[in-house]
N, C-alpha and C positions, 0 to 999 in steps of 0.2 A: 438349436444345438449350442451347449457350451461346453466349453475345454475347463477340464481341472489338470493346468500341470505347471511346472515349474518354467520358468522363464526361459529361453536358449540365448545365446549370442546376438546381437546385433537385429533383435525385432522390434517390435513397437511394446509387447510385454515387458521387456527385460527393460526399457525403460519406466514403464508403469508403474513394474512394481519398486523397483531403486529407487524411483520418488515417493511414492506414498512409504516404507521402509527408511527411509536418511529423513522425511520429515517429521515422522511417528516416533522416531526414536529421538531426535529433537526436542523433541515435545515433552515427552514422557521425562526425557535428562534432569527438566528445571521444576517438576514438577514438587517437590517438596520442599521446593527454597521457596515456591510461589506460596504453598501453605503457608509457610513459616512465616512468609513474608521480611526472608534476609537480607535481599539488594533489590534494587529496583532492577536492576540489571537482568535478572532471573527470572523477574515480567515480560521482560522487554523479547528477552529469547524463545520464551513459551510463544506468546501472544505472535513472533515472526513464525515461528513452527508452526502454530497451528494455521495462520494465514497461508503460508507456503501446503501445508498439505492438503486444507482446502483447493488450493489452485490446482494441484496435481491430480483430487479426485474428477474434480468438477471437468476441465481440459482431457483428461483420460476417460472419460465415461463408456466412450463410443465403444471404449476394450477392455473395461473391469468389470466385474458381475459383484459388486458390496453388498454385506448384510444389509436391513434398512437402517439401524443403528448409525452405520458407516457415514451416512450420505452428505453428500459438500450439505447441505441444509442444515443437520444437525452440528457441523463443526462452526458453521457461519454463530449461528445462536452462541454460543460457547465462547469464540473468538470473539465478539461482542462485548461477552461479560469481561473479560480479558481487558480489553481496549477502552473499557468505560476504566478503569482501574491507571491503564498504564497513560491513558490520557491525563488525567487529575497529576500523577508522578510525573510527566512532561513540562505542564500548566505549571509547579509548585516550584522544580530545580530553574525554569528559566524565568520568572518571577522573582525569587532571590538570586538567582548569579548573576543571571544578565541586566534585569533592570535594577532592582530595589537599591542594589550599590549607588547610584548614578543620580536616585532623587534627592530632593531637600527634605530635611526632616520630620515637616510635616507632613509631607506624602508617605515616606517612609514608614509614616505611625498609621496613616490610613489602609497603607497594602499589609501591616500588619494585622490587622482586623479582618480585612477581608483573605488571609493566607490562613487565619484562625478557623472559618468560615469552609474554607481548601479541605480544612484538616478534618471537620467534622465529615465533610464529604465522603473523604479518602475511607475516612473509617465506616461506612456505611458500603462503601465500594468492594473495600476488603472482604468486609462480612460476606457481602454477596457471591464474589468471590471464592471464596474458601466453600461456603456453601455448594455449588456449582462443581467445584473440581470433587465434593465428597458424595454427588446425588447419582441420579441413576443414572439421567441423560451421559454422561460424561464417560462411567464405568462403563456402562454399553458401548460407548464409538470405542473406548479403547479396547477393550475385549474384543469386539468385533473386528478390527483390525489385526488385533495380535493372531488372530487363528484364521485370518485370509490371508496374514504372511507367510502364513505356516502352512496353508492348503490352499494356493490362490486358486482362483475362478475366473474365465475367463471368454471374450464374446469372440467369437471367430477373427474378427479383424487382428485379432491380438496377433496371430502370427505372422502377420504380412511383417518383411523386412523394414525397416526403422527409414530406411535411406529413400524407400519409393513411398511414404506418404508421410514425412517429417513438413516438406513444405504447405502440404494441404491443410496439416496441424498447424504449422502455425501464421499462415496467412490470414484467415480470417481475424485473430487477434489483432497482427499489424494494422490489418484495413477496419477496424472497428477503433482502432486508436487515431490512426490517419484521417478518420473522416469525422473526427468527433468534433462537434459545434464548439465545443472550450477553442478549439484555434483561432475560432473569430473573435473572441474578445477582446474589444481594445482594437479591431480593425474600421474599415471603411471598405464597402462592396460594390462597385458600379459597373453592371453590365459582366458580371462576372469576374472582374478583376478586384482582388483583393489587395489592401493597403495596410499597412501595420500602422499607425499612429503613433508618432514619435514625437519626442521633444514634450509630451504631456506633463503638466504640471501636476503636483500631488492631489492635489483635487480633484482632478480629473478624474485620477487614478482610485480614488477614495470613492467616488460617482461609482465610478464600474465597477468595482469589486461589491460595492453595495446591491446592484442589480443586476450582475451576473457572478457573482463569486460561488453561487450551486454549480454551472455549469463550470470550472473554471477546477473545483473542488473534487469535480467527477473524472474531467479527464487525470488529473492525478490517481485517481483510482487506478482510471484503465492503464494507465505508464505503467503503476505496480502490477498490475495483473501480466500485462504483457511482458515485464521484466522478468518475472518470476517463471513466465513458463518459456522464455529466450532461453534463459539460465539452466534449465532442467538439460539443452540439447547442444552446452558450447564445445563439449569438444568433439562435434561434428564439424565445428566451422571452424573458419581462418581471422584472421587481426582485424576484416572490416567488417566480422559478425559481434565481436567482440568490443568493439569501439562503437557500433550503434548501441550495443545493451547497456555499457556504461551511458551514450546522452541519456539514453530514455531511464535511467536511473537518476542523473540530474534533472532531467525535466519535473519525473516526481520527488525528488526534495526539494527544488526551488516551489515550488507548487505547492507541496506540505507545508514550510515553512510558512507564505504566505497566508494560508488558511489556520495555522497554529496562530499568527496571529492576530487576522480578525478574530478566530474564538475567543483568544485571549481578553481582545477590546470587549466582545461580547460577554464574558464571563463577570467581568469587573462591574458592566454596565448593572448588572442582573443584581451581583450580591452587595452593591454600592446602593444599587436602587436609587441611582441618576447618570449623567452622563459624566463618562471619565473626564471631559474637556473641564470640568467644574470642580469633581473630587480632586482629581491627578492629571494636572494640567501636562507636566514634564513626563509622564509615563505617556497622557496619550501623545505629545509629541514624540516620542521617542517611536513608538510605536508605529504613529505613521511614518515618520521618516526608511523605519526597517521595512515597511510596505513598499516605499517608493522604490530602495536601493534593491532588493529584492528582486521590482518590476525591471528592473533597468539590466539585471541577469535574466531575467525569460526571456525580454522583447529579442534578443539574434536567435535563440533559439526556434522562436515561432516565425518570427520571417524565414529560417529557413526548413522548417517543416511547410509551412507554405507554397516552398519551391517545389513545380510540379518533379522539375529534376532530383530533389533528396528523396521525395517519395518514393519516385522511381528507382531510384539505387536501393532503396532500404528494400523494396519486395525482391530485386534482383539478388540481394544479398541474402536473402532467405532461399529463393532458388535454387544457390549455387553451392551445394555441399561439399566439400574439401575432396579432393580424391582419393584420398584412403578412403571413406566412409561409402561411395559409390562402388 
């Protein structure tokens, strides 16, 4: 059985469709600046729009009925081409503001060459780009969405009230975030008691980001993912719903950061074709050092996800809906 009708008050619909509608319309906003290709800024919007609406189809499935067009998969691909583009415009602005000011002139002539290198990318990125926002794929999710806003569909569960299964929704997220392996990096585990490892020197730090920065890289994912769909339900809850969404927002940009820049080292390695420590001595130090201070803002944060007590407050705090919304 499914329901075609419009959202009511205070159900699990009425917020389904508000998220896929505030993210779609998002989207759609930057979309002929991103042709144009006017600010990078106008990438940066699209590319969280389409991320965020993704999360909203993929998280709401259990109560949307989407054309196939529609589906979190075909927006992932998309989002993709998006993030190959707005990454390169990431890599280029903190390359020249943040480091290139900072080296000796002969490295300076070197990151020259290789931001030459940048550029040719970009414009291969773009093309892609532009091609993708003008194909079918693209036209499809959005048509297909603009006339499910207009005539939504919908799976039975959609009408159960928002307030008796908000927690159900979004526990699973919290506990797939809480239990992700990225928290042991950089610990010591004996007999089940976990240790964060302190006082480590950059090396160290350079060691483990080397052989565990996938894991490390992922749980930043999940931060976003579970930020994003926290976000969709905050003004059900009170100031210590609101104060966990923002850490798990710091968690994933200290997180991104760090991973922006090993890419970065990685990047250099690739279009230099040898080791930074050799081309760009001052850049790769510079570099590790923004890894280590970086490390030294995650390490309290993970000691205290750690703590069996934070976990425990952050599920309780999901639990406990405000009492207007009950």
């Amino acid at each position: 059985m499914i329901l075609a009708i419009k959202p009511t008050s205070n159900s699990l619909k009425e917020y389904a469709y508000r998220a896929v509608q505030q993210h779609l319309k998002k989207t759609l906003k930057w979309e002929k600046s991103v042709k144009k290709d006017e600010h990078p800024e106008a990438l940066h919007q699209m590319r969280v729009g389409m991320r965020r609406l993704r999360t909203a189809i993929s998280r709401f499935d259990l109560v949307l009925n989407l054309p196939r067009s529609s589906r979190d998969k075909k927006i992932s691909n998309i989002a993709a081409i998006l993030g190959k583009l707005r990454d390169i415009d990431v890599l280029k602005e903190t390359l020249e503001n943040l480091y290139q000011p900072h080296l000796p002139a002969e490295e300076q002539k070197v990151l020259d060459t290789a931001l030459n290198i940048l550029g040719k990318q970009r414009q291969k990125a773009l093309s892609q780009t532009r091609k993708t926002l003008q194909g079918e794929a693209y036209n499809s999710l959005k048509q297909g969405l603009l006339l499910w806003l207009d005539q939504p569909i919908y799976q039975p569960l959609a009408s159960l009230p928002i307030e008796e299964v908000l927690p159900d929704l979004l526990l699973p997220e919290v506990s797939s975030f809480l239990l992700h392996p990225g928290w042991l990096v950089g610990t010591d585990m004996t007999d089940g008691d976990i240790k964060v490892c302190t006082n480590w020197p950059a090396e160290n730090i350079e060691k483990e980001l080397t052989t565990q920065g996938a894991s490390i890289h992922n749980l930043r994912k999940q931060a976003k993912r579970l930020r994003y769909q926290m976000e969709l339900f905050s003004d059900l809850y009170g100031e210590s719903y609101s104060a966990y969404v923002a850490e798990v927002k710091t968690i994933q940009d200290i997180l991104g950061k760090i991973q922006d820049s090993v890419v970065m080292g990685e990047w250099l390695e690739d279009v230099l074709q040898s080791e930074i420590d050799a081309q760009v001595p001052t850049l790769a130090s510079l570099l590790k050092n923004n890894r280590y201070q970086l490390w030294q803002e995650w390490r309290p944060l993970q000691e205290r996800y750690l703590q069996a007590g934070h976990r425990y407050s952050f599920h309780l705090t999901v639990l406990k809906l405000m009492a207007t919304a009950i």
